[in-house]
C-alpha positions as CSV (number, residue, x, y, z in Angstrom):
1,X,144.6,86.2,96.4
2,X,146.9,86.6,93.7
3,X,144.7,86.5,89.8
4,X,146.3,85.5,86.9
5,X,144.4,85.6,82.8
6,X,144.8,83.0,80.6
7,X,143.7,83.7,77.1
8,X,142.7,80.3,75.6
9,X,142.0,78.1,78.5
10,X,139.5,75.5,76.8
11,X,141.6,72.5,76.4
12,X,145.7,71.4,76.1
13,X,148.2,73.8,76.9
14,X,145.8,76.8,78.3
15,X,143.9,74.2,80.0
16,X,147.2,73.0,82.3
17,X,148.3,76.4,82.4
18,X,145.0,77.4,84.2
19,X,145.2,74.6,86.3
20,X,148.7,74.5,87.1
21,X,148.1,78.4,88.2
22,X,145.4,77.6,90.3
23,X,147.1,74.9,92.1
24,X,149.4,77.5,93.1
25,X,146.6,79.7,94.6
26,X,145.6,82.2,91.8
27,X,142.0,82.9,90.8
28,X,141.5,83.1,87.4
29,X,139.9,84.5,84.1
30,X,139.7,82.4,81.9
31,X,139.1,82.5,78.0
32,X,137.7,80.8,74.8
33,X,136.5,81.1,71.5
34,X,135.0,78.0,69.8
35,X,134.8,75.7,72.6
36,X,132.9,77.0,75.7
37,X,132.5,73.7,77.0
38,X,136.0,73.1,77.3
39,X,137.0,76.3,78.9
40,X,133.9,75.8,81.4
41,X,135.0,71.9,82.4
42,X,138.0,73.8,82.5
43,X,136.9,76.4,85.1
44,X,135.2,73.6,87.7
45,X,138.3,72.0,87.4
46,X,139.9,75.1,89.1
47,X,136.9,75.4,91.8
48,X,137.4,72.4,92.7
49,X,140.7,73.6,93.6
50,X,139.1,76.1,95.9
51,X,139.9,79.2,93.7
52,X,137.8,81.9,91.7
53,X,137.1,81.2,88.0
54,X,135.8,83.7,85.3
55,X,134.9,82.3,81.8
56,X,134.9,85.0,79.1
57,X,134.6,85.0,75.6
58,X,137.4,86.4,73.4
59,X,138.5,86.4,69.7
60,X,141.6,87.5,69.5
61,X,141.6,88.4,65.3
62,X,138.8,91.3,66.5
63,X,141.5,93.5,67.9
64,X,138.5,96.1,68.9
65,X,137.3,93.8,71.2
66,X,140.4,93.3,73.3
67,X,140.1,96.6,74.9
68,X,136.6,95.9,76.4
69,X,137.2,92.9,77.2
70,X,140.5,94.2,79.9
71,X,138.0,96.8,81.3
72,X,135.0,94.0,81.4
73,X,137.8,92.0,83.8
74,X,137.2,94.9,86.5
75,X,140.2,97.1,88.0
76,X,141.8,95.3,90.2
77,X,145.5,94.0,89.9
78,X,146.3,91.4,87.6
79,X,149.0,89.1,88.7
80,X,150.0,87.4,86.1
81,X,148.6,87.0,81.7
82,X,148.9,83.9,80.0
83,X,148.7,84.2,76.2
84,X,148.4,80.3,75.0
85,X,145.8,81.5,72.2
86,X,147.2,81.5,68.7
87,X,146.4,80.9,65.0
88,X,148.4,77.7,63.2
89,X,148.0,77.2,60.0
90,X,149.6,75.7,57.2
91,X,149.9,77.4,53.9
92,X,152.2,76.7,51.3
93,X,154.4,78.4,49.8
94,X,152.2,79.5,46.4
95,X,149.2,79.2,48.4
96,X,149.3,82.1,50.4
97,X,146.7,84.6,50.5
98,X,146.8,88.1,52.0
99,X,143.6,88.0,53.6
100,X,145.0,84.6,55.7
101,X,148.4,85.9,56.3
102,X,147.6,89.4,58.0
103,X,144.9,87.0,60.3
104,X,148.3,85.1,61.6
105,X,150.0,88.2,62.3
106,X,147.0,90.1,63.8
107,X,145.6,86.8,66.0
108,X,149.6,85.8,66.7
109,X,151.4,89.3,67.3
110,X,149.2,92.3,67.3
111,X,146.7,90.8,70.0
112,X,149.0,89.6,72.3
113,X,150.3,93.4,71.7
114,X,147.2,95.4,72.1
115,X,146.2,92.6,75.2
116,X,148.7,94.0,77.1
117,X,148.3,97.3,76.6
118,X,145.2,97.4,78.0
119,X,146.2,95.3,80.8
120,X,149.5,97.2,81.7
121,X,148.5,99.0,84.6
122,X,146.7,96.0,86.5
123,X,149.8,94.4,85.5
124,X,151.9,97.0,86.9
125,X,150.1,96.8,90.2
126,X,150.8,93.2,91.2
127,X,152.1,92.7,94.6
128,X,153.7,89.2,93.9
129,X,157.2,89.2,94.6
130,X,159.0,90.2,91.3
131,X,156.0,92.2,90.0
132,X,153.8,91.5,87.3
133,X,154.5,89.3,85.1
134,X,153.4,88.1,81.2
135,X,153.9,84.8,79.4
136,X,153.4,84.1,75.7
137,X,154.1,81.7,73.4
138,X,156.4,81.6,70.6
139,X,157.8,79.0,68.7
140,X,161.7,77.5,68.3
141,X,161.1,77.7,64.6
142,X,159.9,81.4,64.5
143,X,163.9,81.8,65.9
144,X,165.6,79.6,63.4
145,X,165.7,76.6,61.4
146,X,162.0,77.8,59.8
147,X,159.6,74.7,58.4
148,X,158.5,74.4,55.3
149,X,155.0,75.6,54.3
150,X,154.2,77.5,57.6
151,X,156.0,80.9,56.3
152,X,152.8,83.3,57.5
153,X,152.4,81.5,60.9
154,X,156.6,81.5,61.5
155,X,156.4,85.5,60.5
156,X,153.6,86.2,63.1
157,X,156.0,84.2,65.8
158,X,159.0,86.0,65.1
159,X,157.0,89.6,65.3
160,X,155.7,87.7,68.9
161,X,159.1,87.5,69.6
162,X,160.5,91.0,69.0
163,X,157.0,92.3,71.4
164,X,158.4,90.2,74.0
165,X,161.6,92.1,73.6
166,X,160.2,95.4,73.1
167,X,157.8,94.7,75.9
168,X,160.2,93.6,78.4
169,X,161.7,97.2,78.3
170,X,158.8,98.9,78.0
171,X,157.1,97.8,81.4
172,X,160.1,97.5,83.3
173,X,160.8,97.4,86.0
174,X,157.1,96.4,87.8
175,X,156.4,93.8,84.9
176,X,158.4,91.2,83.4
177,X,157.5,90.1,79.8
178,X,158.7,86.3,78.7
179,X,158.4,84.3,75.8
180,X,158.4,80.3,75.8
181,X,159.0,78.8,72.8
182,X,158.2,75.5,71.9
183,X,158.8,72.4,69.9
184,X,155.9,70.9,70.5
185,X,154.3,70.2,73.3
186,X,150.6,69.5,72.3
187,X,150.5,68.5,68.4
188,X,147.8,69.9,66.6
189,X,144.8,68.1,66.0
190,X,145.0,66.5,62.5
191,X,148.9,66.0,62.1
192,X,149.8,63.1,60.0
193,X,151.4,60.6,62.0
194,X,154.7,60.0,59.2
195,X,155.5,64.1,60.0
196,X,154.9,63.0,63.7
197,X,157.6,60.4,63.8
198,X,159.8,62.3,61.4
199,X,159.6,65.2,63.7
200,X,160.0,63.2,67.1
201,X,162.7,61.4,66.1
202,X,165.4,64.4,66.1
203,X,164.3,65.4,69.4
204,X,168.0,63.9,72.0
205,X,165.0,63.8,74.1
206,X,163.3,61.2,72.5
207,X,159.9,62.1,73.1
208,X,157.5,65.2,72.6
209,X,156.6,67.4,75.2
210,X,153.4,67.4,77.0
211,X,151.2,70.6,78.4
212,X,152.2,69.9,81.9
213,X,155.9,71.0,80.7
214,X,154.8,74.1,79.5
215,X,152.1,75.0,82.7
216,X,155.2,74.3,85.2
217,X,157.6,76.6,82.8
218,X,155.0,79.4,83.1
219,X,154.7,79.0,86.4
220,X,158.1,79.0,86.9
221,X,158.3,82.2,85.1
222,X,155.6,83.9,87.1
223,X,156.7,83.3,90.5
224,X,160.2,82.1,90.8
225,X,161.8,84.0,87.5
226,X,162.4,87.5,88.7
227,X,165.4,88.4,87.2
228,X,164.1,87.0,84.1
229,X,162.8,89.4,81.4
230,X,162.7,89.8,77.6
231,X,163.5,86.2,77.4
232,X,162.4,83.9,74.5
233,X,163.0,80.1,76.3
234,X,163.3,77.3,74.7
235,X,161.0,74.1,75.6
236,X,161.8,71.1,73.0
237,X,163.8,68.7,74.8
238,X,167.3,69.6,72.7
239,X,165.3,69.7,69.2
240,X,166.8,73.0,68.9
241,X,170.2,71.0,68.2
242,X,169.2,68.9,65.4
């Protein structure tokens, strides 16, 4: 059977990601950090499905624990890696401080890095058709058209970026490193609802996206993408254009 990792699988997008993966036959490791609970209802969700689930801790701003953690996951191939996991936070501009800003960047760009790294040559073994394949996520304002007070978070993103890039010739051709990048798709927890509406209503769309959208983009990218790499895809409904 075909495995696949998903790093930050408790709840939202990583949750659909897992679960949209397993419907398609993978067995899975999954991650979490705070919320263990979520990342285990999570994994008997999959199960259910009739595939393999492994819940592992991981904090992605300890970048000496990533490297363990790809050996603790055992030797055999690795299908597929899921990077959902990232660090959001806003910080005006004034308000920034050092030790906060290199956390973005290390949690948002060097983990993802150093992750796959230590996962290439599992990576490099797949036998899916296409080859291995890695999926993170970026953001469309990381590319563009930055927001206002998120300056650290928007840096780490565009460095996430560039790896996917870098990446993408790096590995090739056995693995194929993608990027998707989205409006939003889950807002975070704690948005005001005026920035909500603000922000929805420039989307031609006319609504946000949901986690679904991006699970069936990654899974798109991991089995039916293979001439796709070093890619950075859009997912915003046409926000992009306004």
């Amino acid at each position: 059977m075909p495995r696949a990792v998903v790093i930050g699988a408790a709840r939202r997008v990583g949750r659909a990601v897992a679960l949209e993966l397993a419907r398609d036959g993978f067995d899975l490791v999954l991650t979490h950090r705070a919320d263990r609970d979520g990342a285990m209802d999570t994994a008997e969700q999959v199960r259910r499905m009739g595939r393999a689930a492994d819940v592992r801790f991981l904090d992605l701003a300890d970048l000496g624990s990533l490297a363990p953690f790809a050996d603790a996951c055992g030797a055999g191939a690795v299908d597929a890696m899921a990077i959902v996991a990232s660090s959001y936070e806003r910080t005006p501009f004034g308000s920034i401080a050092a030790e906060s800003a290199e956390r973005e960047v290390r949690v948002n760009a060097l983990a993802p890095l150093l992750l796959v790294q230590a996962f290439t040559e599992r990576l490099a073994a797949s036998r899916l058709e296409g080859g291995g394949a890695v999926v993170v996520f970026g953001d469309i304002h990381a590319a563009g058209r930055p927001r206002r007070d998120f300056a650290p978070y928007l840096m780490s993103k565009a460095a996430l970026h560039g790896m996917v890039e870098s990446l993408a010739l790096e590995l090739a051709p056995r693995v194929r490193v993608n990027a998707i990048a989205p409006g939003v798709v889950a807002w975070p927890d704690g948005t005001p609802e005026p920035e909500r509406v603000a922000y929805e209503s420039r989307i031609p769309l006319a609504r946000p996206g949901t986690p679904d959208d991006a699970a069936r983009l990654v899974r798109t990218l991991v089995r039916d993408m293979h001439y796709v790499t070093g890619s950075v895809l859009r997912l915003d409904g046409g926000r992009w254009l306004r």
